[in-house]
C-alpha positions as CSV (number, residue, x, y, z in Angstrom):
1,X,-142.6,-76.8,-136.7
2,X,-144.3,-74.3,-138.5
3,X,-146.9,-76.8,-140.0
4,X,-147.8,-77.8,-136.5
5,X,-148.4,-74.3,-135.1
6,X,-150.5,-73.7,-137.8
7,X,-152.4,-76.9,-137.2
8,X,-152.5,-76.6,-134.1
9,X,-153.8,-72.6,-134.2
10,X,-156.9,-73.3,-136.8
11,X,-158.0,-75.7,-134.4
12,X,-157.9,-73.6,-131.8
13,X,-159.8,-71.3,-133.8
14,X,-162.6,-73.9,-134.9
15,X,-163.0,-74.6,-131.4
16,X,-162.9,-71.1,-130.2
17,X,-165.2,-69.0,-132.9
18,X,-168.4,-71.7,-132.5
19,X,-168.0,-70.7,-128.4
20,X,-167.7,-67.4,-128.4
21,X,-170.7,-67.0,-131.4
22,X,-172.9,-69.2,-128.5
23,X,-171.8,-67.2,-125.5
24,X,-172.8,-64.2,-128.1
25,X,-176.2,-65.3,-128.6
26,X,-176.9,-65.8,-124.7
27,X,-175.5,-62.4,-123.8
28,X,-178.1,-60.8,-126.7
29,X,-180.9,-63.0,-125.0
30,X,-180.2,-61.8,-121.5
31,X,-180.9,-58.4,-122.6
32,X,-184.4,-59.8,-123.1
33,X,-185.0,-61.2,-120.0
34,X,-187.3,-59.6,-117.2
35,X,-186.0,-57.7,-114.0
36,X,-186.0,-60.7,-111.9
37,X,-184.0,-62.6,-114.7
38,X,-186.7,-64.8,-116.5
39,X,-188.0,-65.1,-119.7
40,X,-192.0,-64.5,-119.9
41,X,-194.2,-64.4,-123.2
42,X,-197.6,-64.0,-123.4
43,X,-200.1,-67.1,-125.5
44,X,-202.4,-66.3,-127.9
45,X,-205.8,-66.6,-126.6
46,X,-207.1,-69.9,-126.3
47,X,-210.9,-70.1,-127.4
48,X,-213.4,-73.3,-127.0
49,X,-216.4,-74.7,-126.2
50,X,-215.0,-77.5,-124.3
51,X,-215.2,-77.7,-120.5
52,X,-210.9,-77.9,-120.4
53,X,-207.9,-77.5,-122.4
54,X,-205.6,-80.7,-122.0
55,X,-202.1,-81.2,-122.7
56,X,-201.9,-84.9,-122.4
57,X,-197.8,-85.0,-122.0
58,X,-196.4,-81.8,-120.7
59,X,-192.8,-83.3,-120.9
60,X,-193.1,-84.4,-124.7
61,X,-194.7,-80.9,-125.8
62,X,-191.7,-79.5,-123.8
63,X,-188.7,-81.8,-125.3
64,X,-190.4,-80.9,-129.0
65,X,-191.1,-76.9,-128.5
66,X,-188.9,-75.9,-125.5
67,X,-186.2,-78.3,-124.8
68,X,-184.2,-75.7,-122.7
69,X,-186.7,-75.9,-120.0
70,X,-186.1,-80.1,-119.1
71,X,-182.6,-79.1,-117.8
72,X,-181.9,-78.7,-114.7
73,X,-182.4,-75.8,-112.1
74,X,-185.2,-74.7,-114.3
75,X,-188.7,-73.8,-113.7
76,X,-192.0,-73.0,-115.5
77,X,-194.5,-70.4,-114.1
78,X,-197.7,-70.7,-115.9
79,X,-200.8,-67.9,-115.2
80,X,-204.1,-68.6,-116.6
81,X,-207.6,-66.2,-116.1
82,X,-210.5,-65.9,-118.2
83,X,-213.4,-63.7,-118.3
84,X,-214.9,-65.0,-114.8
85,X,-211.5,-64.7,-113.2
86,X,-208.7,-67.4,-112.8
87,X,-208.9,-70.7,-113.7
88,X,-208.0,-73.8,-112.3
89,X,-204.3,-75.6,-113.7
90,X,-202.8,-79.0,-112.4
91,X,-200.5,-81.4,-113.2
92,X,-201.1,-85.1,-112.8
93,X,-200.3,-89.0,-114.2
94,X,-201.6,-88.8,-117.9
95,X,-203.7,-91.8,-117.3
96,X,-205.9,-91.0,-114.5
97,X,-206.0,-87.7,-116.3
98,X,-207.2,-89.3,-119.5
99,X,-210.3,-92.1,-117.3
100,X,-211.6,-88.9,-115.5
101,X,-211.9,-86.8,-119.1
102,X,-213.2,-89.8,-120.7
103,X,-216.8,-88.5,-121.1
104,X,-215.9,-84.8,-120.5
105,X,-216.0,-82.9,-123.3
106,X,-212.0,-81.7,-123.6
107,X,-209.7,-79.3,-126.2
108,X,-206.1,-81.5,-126.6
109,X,-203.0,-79.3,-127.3
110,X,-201.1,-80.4,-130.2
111,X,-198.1,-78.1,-129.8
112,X,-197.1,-74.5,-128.6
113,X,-194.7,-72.6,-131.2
114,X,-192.2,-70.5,-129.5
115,X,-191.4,-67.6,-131.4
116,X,-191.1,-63.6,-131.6
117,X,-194.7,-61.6,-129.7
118,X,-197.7,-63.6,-128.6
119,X,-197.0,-67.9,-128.7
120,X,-199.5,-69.6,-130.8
121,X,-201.3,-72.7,-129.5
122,X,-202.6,-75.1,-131.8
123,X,-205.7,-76.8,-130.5
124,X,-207.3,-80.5,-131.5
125,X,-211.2,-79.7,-132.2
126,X,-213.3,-80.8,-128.7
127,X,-213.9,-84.2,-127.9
128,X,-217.6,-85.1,-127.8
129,X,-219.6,-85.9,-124.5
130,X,-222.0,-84.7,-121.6
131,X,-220.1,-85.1,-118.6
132,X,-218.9,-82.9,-115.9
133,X,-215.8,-82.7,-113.8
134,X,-215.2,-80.6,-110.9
135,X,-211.0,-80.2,-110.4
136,X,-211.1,-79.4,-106.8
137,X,-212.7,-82.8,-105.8
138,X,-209.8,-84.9,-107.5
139,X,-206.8,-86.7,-105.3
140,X,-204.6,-86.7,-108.1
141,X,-202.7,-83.6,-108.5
142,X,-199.3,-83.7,-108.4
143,X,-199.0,-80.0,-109.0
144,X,-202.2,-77.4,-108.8
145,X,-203.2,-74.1,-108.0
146,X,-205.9,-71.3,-109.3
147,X,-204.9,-68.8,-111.3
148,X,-201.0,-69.7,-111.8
149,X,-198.9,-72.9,-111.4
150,X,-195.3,-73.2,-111.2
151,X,-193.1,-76.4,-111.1
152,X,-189.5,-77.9,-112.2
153,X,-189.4,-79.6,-115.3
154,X,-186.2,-81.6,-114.8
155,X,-188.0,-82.9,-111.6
156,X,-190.5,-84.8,-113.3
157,X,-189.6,-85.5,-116.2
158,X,-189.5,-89.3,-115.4
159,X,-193.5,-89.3,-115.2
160,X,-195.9,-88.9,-117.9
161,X,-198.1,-86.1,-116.6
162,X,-201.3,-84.4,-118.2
163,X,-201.7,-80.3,-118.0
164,X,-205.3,-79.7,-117.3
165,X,-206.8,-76.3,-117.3
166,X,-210.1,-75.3,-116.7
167,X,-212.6,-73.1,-114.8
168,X,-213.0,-74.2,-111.1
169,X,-216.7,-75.0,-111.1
170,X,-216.2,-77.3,-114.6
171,X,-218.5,-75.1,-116.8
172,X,-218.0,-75.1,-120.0
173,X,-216.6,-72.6,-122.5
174,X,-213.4,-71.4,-122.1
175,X,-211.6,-67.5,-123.2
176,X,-208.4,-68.3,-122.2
177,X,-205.5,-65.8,-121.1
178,X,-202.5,-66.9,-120.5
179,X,-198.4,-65.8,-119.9
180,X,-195.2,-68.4,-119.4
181,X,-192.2,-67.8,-117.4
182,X,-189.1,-69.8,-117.6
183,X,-186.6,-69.1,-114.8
184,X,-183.1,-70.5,-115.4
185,X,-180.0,-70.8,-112.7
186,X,-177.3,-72.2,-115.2
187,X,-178.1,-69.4,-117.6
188,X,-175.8,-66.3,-116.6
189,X,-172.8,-68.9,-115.5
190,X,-173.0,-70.3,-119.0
191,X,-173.6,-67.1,-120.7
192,X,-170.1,-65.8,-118.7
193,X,-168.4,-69.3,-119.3
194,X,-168.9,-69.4,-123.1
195,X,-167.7,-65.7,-123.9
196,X,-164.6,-66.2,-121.7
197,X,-163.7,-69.4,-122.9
198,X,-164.4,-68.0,-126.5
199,X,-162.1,-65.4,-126.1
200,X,-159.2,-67.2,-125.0
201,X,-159.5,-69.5,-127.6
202,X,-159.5,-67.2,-130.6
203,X,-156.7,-65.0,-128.7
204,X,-154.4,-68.1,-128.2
205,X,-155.2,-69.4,-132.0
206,X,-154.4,-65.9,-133.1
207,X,-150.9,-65.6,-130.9
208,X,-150.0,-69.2,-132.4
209,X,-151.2,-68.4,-135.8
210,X,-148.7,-65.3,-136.1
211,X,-146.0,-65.1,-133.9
212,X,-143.0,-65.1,-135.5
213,X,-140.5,-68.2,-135.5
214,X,-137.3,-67.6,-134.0
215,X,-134.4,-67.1,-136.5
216,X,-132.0,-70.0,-137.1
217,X,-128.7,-69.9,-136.4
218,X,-126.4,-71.5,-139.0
219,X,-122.9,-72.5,-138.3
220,X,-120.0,-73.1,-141.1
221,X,-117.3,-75.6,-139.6
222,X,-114.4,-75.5,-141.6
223,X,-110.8,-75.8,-142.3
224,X,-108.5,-72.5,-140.9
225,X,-107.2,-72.6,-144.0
226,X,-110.5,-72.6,-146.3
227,X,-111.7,-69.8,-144.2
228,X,-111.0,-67.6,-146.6
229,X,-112.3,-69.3,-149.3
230,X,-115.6,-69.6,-148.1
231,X,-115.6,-66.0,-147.3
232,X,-115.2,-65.2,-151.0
233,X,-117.6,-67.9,-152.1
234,X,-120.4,-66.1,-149.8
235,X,-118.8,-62.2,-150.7
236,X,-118.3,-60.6,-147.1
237,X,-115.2,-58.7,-146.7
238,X,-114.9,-59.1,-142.7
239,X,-115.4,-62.5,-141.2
240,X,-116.9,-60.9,-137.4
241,X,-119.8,-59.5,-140.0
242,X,-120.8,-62.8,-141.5
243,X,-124.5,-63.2,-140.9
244,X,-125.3,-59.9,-138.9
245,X,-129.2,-58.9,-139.7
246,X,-130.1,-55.4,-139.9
247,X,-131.6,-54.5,-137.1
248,X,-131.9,-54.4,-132.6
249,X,-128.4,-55.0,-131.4
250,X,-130.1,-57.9,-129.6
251,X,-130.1,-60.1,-132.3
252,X,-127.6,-63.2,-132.1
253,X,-124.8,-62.4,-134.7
254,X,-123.1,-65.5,-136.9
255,X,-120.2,-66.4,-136.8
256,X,-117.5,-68.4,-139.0
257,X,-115.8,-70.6,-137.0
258,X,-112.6,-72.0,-137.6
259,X,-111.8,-75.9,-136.0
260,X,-108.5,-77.4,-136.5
261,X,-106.1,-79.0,-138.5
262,X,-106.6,-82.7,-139.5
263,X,-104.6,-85.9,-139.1
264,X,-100.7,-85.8,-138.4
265,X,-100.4,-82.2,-138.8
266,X,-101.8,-82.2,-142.5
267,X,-104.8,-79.7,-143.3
268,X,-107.7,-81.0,-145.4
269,X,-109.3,-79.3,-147.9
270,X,-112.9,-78.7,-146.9
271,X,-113.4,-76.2,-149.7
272,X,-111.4,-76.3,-152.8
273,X,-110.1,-73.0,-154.3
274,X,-111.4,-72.3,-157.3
275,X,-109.8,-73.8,-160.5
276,X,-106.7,-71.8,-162.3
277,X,-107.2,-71.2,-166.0
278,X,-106.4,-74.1,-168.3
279,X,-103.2,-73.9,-170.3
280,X,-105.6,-73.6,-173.3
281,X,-106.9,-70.3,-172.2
282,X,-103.6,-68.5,-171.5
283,X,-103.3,-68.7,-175.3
């Protein structure tokens, strides 16, 4: 019994600590989070020659950088502006994306690291060429809008979509200033969940892990007449206080019971009395 409880309470604890260190770690972050419960960061600013900055699969950039956004019930809110004002941003199938850059001279982002103060973005060198492409004039879009665009990860990530950002008349040269938002539903439900769930774990591994056993009782069945026999062997002078522990009143007391006699009237001797001295030793 005792090896199961303690079993049973260090997995309780394994289970419990990991949770409760997680739920931890979200409660920390929400103290970080803006009044309207997202989580905004500023980029680092984005300089090139090129007529537009290209992220040719938003969802793979996102599942290697930023996998928390791809779940569900969350959205990105993107805001771009450079020195003429804001720019132009759009989401749309990589390939279409990809024939209508083909001779337009284009920065590729290779990945966005997510960390403490102002995101770096790491940027391909331009692609060559001498064309022009006006963003207003193309069908397209899945998502677009001037100066900020916002959409919902989860709901696309079955398509391979291109991020294009540029200025809306095409020209070249780009001073780029942008800022992220990531808005997540789940995130105070889960935050709550994990530290209450935490907590009952370690509490319950820690009540199974040392509460005390109850004491056993032990009964002596014996012969009346070896009663007081085994009273000597275990030295107690007075049978009603055999197995009394010191202490609360409540405590169930032991007792030596006495059953009867055995077969045709004739006792049997349960406990021996102790040998008598050998006629060698009276000597």
């Amino acid at each position: 019994m005792r090896f199961a409880r303690t079993i049973a309470g260090m997995v309780l604890l394994a289970l419990g600590v990991p949770v409760l260190l997680a739920g931890a770690g979200l409660w920390l972050a929400a103290r970080h989070a803006d009044p309207d419960g997202g989580f905004g960061a500023r980029f680092e600013p984005v300089r090139t020659s090129a007529r537009a900055v290209l992220v040719t699969d938003v969802d793979a950039l996102l599942r290697t950088d930023l996998p928390v956004a791809r779940t569900g019930q969350t959205r990105l809110h993107l805001t771009a502006r450079d020195d003429h004002g804001p720019v132009f941003l759009g989401l749309a199938p990589a390939d279409q994306v990809r024939r209508w850059l083909a001779d337009v001279p284009h920065a590729t982002v290779r990945r966005v690291a997510v960390t403490r103060g102002p995101l770096p973005v790491d940027l391909d060198p331009a692609t060559a060429g001498d064309g022009v492409a006006v963003p207003l004039a193309q069908p397209f879009w899945v998502r677009e809008g001037i100066g900020s665009l916002e959409w919902s990860p989860a709901e696309l990530s079955d398509r391979s979509l291109s991020l294009v950002v540029m200025r809306v008349d095409g020209a070249d040269g780009l001073d780029l200033r942008m800022r992220g938002e990531l808005r997540a539903g789940w995130f105070p439900g889960l935050e709550w969940a994990l530290l209450t769930g935490g907590t009952l774990l370690v509490v319950l591994a820690v009540v199974v892990l040392l509460r005390p056993l109850r004491p056993r009782e032990v009964v002596f069945v014996v012969e009346p007449d070896q009663v007081p026999v085994l009273a000597g062997r275990l030295g107690v002078t007075s049978l009603s206080g055999l197995g009394r522990q010191p202490g609360p009143a409540s405590r169930p007391e032991r007792h030596l019971v006495a059953v009867g006699s055995g077969a045709h009237g004739r006792t049997r001797a349960a406990i021996a009395p102790p040998p008598g001295r050998c006629p060698d030793d009276q000597d």
